[in-house]
C-alpha positions in Angstrom: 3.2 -0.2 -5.7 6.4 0.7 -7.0 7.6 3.2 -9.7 4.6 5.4 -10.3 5.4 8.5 -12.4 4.5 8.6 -16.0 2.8 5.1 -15.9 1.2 6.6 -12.9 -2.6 6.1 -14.3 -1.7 2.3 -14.5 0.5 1.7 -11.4 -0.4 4.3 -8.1 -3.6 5.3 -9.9 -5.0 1.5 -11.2 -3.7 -0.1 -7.9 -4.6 2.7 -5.0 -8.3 3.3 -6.6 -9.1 -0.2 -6.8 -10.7 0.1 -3.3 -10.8 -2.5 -0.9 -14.0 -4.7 -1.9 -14.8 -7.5 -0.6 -12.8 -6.8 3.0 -14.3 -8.4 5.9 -16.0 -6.0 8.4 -15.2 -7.4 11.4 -12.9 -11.0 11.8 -10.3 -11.5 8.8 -11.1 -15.4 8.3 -13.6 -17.9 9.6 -12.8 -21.8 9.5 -14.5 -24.3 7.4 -16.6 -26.8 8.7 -14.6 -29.4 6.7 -12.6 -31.8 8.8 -9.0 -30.6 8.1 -7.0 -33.1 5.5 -4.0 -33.5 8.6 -3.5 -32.9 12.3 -0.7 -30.7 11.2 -3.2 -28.4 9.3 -5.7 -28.9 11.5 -3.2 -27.3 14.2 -2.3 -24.4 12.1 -5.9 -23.9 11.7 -7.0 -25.4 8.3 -8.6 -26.0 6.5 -9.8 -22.0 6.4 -11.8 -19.7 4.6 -10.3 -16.0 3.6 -13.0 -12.9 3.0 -11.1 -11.4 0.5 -11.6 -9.1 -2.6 -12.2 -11.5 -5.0 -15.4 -13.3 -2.0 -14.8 -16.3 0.5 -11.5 -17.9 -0.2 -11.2 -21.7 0.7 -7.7 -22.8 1.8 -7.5 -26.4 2.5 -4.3 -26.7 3.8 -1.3 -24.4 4.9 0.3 -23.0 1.9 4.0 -23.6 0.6 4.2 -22.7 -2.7 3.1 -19.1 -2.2 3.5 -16.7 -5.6 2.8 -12.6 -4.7 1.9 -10.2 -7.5 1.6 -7.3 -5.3 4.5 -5.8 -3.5 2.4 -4.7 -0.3 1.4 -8.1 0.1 5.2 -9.1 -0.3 6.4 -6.9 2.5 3.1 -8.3 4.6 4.3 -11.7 4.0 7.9 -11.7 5.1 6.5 -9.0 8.0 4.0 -11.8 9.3 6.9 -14.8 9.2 5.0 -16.5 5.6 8.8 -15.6 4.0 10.1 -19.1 3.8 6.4 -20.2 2.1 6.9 -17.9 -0.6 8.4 -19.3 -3.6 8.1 -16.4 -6.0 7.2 -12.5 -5.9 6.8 -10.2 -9.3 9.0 -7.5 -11.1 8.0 -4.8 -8.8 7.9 -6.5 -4.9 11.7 -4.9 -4.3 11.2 -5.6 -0.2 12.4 -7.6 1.7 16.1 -8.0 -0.2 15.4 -11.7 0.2 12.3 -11.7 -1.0 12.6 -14.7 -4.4 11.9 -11.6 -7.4 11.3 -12.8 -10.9 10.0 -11.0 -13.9 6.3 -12.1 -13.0 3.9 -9.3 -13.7 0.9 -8.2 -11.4 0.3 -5.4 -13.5 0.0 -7.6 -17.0 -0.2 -11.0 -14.9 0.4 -14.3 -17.3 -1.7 -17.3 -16.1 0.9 -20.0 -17.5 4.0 -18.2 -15.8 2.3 -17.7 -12.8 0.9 -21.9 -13.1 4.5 -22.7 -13.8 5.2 -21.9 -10.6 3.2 -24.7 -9.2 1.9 -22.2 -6.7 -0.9 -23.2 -3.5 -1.5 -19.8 -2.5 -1.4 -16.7 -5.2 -1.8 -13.1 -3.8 -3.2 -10.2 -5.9 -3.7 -6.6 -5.6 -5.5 -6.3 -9.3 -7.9 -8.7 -11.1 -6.4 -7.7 -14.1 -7.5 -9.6 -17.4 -9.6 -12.1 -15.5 -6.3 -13.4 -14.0 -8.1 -14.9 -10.7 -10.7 -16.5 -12.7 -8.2 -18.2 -14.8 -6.0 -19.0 -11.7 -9.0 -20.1 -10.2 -10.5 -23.1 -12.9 -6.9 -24.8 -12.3 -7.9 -25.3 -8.9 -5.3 -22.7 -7.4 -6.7 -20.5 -4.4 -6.3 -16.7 -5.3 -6.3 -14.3 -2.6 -7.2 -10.9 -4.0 -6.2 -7.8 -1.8 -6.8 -5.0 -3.7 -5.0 -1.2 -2.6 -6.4 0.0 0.4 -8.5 3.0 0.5 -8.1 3.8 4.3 -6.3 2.3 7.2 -8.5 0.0 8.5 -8.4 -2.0 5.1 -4.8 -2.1 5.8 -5.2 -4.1 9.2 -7.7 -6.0 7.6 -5.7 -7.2 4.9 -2.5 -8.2 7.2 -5.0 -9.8 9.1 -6.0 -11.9 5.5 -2.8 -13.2 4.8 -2.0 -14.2 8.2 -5.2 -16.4 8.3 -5.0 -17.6 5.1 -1.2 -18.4 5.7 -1.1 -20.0 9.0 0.8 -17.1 10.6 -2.3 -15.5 12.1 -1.2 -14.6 15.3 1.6 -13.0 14.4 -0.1 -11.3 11.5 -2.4 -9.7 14.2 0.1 -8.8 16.5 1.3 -6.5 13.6 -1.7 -4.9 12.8 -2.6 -4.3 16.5 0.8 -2.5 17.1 0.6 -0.6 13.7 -2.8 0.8 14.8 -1.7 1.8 18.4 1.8 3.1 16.9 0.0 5.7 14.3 -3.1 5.9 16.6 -0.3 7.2 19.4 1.5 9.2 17.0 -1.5 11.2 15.4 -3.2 12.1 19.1 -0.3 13.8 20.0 0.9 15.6 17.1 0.5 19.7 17.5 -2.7 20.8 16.0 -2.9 24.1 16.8 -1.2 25.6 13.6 -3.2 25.0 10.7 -0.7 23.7 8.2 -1.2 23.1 4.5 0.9 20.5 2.5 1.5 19.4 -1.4 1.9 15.9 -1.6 3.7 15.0 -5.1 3.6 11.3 -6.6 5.5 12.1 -9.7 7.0 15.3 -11.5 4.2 15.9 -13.4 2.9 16.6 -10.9 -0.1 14.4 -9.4 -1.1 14.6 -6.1 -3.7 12.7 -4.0 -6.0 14.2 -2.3 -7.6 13.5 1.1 -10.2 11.2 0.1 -7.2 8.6 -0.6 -5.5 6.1 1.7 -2.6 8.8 1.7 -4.4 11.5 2.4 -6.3 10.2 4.8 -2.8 9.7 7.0 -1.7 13.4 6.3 -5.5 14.6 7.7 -4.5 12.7 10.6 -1.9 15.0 11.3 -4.1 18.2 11.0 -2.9 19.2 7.8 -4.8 20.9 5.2 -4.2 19.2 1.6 -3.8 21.8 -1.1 -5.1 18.9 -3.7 -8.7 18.7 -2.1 -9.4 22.3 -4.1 -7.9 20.7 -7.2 -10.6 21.1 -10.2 -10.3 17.9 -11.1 -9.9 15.4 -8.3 -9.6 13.1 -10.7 -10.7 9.7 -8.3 -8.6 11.2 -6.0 -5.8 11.5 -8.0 -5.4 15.2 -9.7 -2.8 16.3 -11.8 -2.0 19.9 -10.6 -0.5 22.5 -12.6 3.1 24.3 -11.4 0.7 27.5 -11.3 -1.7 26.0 -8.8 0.8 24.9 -6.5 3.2 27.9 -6.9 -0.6 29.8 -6.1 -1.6 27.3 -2.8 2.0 27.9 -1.5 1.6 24.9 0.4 4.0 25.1 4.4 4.9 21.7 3.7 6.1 19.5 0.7 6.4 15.7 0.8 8.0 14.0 -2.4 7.5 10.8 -3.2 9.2 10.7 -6.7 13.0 10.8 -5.5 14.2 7.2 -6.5 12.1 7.0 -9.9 12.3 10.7 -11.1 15.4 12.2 -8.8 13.3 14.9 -7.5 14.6 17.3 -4.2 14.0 20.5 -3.3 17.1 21.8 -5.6 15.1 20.6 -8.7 11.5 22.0 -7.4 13.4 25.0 -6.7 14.5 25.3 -10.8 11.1 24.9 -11.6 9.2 28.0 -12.8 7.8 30.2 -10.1 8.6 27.5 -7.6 11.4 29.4 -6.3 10.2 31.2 -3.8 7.7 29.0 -2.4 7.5 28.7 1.1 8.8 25.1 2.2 11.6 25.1 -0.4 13.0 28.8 1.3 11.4 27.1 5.2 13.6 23.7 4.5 10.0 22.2 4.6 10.6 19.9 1.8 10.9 16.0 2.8 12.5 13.5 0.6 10.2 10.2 1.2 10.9 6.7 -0.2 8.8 6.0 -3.0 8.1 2.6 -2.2 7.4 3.5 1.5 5.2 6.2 0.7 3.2 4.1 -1.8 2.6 0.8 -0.2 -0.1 -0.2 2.6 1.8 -3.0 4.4 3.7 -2.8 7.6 6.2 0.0 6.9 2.8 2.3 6.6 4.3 3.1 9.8 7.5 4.5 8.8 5.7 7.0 6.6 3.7 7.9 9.3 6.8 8.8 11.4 8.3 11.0 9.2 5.4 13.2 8.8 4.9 12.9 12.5 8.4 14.3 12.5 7.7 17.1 10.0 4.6 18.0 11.3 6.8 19.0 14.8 9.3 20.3 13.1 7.5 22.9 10.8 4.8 23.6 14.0 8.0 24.3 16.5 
């Protein structure tokens, strides 16, 4: 997800809203009935079908030529050991260093780029101008995995691409020890003192309240979102006036804008009647990564370690 800020409403806003449809309930992928094409797919467990976004996705045979549009699934990819399938990853996938970046666009995809590629596998977050349909009536298999709206659709997801890439062991391996790492984290983070926080996505500032995959993690914690009172949650998304956060006074203040928009607690604390709020004069204000702190793949789990981390810090 990338850069959000003032092209929030089409980046963090179009991509995290987009909820998780189409995500199996229960087992990620179920095999075909079709004899696979070679013993070597047939070992790797193809062909197979995917329950994705976009309905059941039929892979004959273990992809190659995988392209990514969606930087979540990038980092999911490379995490699960499908790194030396992919071939090509878009403008905005900036992790791993190696993974192959070119100016492809999952926000404003181009069907002949993305055909150019000669690609067996593509993976989406957004349907955007009927890009899997059109992907899709050249024969290529289009794996859509839209923004997850909770955590589970995160597990799912990992679980997805591992079936769909041959790597499904070790694509559920990961999604196990993400769950029992958070799981572990939240049950024994101090709950006793009822902390409120201001998550900001941009220095606008939007927020996200706790109806959203983010906020769901911070509720986790025991923390009371200042957002959820917003008077316009806007899908989940508000845009919150300097006034209504100066009022809130939130304990705790994550940003996630400090690589696109330079933000730190010296430039809230310039802002007008932001001065004196309480976690700029506490130290309570933590610098996040924006890409960490807008993603849903594997490194959910770092973001969930530094609020662990504040959450201690500000209770002690």
């Amino acid at each position: 997800m990338r850069p959000v800020r003032t092209v929030l409403a089409g980046a963090l806003l179009g991509t995290l809203t987009l909820a998780g449809c189409g995500q199996s309930g229960g087992t990620a992928a179920t095999a075909s009935a079709t004899p696979a094409p070679t013993s070597s797919s047939q070992a790797a467990g193809f062909p197979v079908t995917v329950q994705a976004g976009n309905g059941p996705v039929a892979i004959a045979r273990r992809p190659n030529q995988i392209v990514s549009l969606s930087p979540s699934a990038t980092e999911s990819l490379f995490a699960i050991g499908a790194g030396p399938q992919v071939i090509a990853v878009d403008d905005q996938s900036t992790y791993p260093a190696e993974a192959p970046k070119t100016n492809l666009s999952g926000f404003k995809p181009n069907a002949e780029a993305i055909i150019a590629k000669k690609p067996d596998l593509v993976v989406l977050a957004n349907d955007t101008g009927g890009i899997v349909a059109a992907l899709t009536k050249v024969g290529i298999p289009v794996l859509l995995e839209p923004a997850a709206t909770k955590l589970d659709e995160t597990y799912d997801e990992i679980a997805d691409l591992g079936a769909a890439t041959g790597n499904k062991p070790k694509a559920d391996d990961i999604a196990s020890g993400m769950k029992q790492q958070i799981d572990r984290l939240a049950a024994a983070a101090p709950k006793g003192r009822k902390l409120t926080f201001f998550h900001e996505l941009d220095n606008t500032p939007y927020s996200v309240t706790s109806s959203t995959f983010i906020g769901q993690i911070y509720g986790m914690f025991g923390l009371t979102n200042i957002a959820d009172k917003a008077p316009d949650a806007a899908g989940g998304y508000p845009k919150l006036s300097s006034e209504f956060v100066a009022k809130a006074d939130p304990d705790l203040i994550f940003l996630a804008d400090t690589k696109c928009c330079g933000q730190s607690k010296d430039t809230l604390a310039k802002r007008p009647g932001w001065g004196g709020l309480s976690a700029i004069k506490k130290d309570q204000v933590i610098a996040l990564d924006d890409d960490i702190a807008s993603r849903w793949g594997p490194r959910v789990v770092d973001l969930v370690k530094i609020v662990d981390e504040a959450v201690k810090r500000a209770a002690g």
